[in-house]
N, C-alpha and C positions, 0 to 999 in steps of 0.2 A: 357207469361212466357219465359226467357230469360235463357240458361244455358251458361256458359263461362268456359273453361279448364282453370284454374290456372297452375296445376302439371299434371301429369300421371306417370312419370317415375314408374314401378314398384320394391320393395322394400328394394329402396335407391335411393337419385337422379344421375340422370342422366347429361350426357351430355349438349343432348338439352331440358332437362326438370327437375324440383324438380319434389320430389314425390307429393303423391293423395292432390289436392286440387280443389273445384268446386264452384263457384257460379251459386247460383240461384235468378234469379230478377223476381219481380212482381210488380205492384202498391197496393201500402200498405194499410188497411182498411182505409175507406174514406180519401184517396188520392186529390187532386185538379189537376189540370193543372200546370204544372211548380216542383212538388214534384217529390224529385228521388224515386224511386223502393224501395221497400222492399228487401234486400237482406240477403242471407241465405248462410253463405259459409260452408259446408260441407265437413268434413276433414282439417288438414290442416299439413300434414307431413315435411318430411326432407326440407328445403332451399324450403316452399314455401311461407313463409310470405315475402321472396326475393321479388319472382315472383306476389304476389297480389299484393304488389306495384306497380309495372308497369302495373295493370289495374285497381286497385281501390284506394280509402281511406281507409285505415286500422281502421281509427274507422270511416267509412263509412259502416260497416257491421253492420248487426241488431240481428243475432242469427246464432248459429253454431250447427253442428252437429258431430259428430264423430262415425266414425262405428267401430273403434276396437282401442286396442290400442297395433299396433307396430307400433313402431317408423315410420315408414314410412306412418302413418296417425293421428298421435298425436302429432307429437316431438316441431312440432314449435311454440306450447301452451306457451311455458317457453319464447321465445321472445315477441312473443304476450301480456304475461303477463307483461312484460318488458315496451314495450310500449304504454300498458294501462294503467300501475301505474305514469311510469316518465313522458309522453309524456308533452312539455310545453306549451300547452292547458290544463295542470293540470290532475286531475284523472279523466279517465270515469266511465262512471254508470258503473254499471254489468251488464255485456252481459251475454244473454239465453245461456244455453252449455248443449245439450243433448249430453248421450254418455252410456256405458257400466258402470253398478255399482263402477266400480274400480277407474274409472274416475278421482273425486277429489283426493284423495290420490297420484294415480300415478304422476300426473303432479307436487303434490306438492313434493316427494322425489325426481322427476325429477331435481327440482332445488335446493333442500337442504331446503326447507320450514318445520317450524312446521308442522305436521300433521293437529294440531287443530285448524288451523289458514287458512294454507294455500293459494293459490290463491281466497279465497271468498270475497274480496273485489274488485275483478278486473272480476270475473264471479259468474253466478247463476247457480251451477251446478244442474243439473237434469238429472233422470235414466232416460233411454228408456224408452216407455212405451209400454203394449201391445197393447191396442187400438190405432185408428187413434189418436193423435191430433194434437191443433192447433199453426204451427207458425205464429204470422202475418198473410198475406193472405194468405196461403198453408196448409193442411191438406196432416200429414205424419203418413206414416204407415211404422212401424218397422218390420221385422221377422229376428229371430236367422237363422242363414243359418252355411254350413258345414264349419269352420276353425277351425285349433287346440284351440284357446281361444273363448270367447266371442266375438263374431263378426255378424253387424247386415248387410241386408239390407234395401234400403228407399226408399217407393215411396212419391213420389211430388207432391201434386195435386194442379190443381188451373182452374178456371174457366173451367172447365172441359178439361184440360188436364193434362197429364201425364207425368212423365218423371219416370223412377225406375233404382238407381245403384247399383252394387252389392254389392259393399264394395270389400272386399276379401274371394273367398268361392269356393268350389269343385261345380261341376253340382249338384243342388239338387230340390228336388219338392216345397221346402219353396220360393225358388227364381223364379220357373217359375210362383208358381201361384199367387205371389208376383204380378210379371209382364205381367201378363194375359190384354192383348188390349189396353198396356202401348205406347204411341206417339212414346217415344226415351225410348231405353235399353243403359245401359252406365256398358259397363260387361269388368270386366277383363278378361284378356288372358296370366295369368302369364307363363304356361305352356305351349311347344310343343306337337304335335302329334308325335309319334314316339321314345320319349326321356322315358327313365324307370322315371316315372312320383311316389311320393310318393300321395297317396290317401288323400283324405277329406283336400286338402291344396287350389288350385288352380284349374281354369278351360285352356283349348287348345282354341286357337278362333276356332276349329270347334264345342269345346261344346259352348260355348258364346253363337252361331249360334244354335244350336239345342234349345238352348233356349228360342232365338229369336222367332223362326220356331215355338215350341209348346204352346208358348204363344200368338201368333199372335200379337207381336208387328208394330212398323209401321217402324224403324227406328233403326239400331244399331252404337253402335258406340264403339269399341275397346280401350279400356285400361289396364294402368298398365303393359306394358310389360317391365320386368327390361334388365339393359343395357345389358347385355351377350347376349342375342337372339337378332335376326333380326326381328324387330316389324312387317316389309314386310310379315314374315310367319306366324304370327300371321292374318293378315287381310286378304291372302291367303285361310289361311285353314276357315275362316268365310264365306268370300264368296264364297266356296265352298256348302257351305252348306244351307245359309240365300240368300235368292232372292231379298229379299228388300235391300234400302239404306245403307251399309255399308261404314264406315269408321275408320279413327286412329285418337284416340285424339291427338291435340298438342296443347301448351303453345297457349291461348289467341284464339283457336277458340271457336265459337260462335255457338248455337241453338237457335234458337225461334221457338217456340209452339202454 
């Protein structure tokens, strides 16, 4: 299992990054030799169907997920739709879209679409669910965690490993025991330590890290810090705290599992 940073910027793009966007690659049920990967891109916000480009096929992706939807992890559905409807290889199938119940609608006033119509010829929308299930080869498991809307986290599973991100969420018990003896933890750090922080919005990367720490993950890796902070104190205050592998997502680095 393969994870890849699309985005990270936290909530707007950035600089040197669009916002949250991730693949995840595996070999797909009864796979051969010479077949690409199952691939699972998860989020896909501000300016980052930009940035997939420059590492995948855009209709190389097999199913999608979305853990909330502000802009900064949903927006760029409406390009996407764009070019899944026009693209001149013609119309693709309908791609899998799990997401928050609001999901179809939003996307569709997003771009001025009927309601009742909407983007369901270019996706197959589908609610979260509570139970594990299955995309392709990976089994995912959803839980509501602490942000002002609807907002999930996901773990990853696949040949028995793990990967769990948080989406966007406060420090909460849904997300550690989410990520209870998970390989890699992929947690935002929207927040400073120090800073008059507003509650149940965002975590500090020393909470990220206590996270880490009470779940006995293997591996952290920092995201989503938006541009005004110094992502440096972000990954600071984590490994202050998390003894294991710590790091900052950037555009187009790479995990395997």
């Amino acid at each position: 299992m393969r994870l890849t940073v699309i985005g990270c910027s936290g909530s707007y793009a950035g600089p040197a990054s669009s916002a949250s966007a991730y693949v995840v690659e595996a070999p797909a049920v009864g796979a051969v030799d010479g077949d690409r990967p199952f691939r699972l891109l998860i989020d896909l916000g501000s300016g980052a169907l930009g940035a997939l480009q420059r590492h995948f096929d855009p209709l190389a992706v097999d199913a999608v997920l979305i853990s909330h939807l502000h802009a900064d992890h949903f927006f760029d559905l409406s390009g996407y739709y764009v070019l899944r409807k026009y693209h001149p290889a013609g119309p693709q199938p309908k791609l899998p879209t799990w997401g928050p119940r609001a999901l179809r609608s939003r996307v569709a006033r997003a771009y001025g679409l009927p309601l009742e119509s909407g983007m369901d010829e270019e996706f197959s929308f589908k609610r979260v669910k509570k139970k594990p299930f299955e995309v392709g080869p990976f089994t995912v498991t959803a839980t509501r965690v602490d942000h002002p809307i609807e907002a999930f986290a996901f773990r990853v599973e696949h040949a028995g490993r793990s990967l769990v991100y948080s989406g966007d969420t406060a420090a909460c018990r849904q997300l550690t025991e989410l990520a209870q003896g998970a390989d890699l933890l992929l947690a935002e750090a929207a927040f400073r330590d120090g800073d008059d922080n507003p509650p149940h919005v965002h975590m500090t990367g020393s909470e990220a890290a206590a996270t880490a720490v009470e779940a006995d993950v293997g591996r952290l890796v920092i995201t989503h810090v938006p541009p005004w902070h110094d992502e440096l104190d972000a990954l600071r205050e984590a490994e202050g705290v998390f003894a294991g592998p710590t790091s900052l997502a950037a555009e187009g680095a790479t995990y395997d599992l």
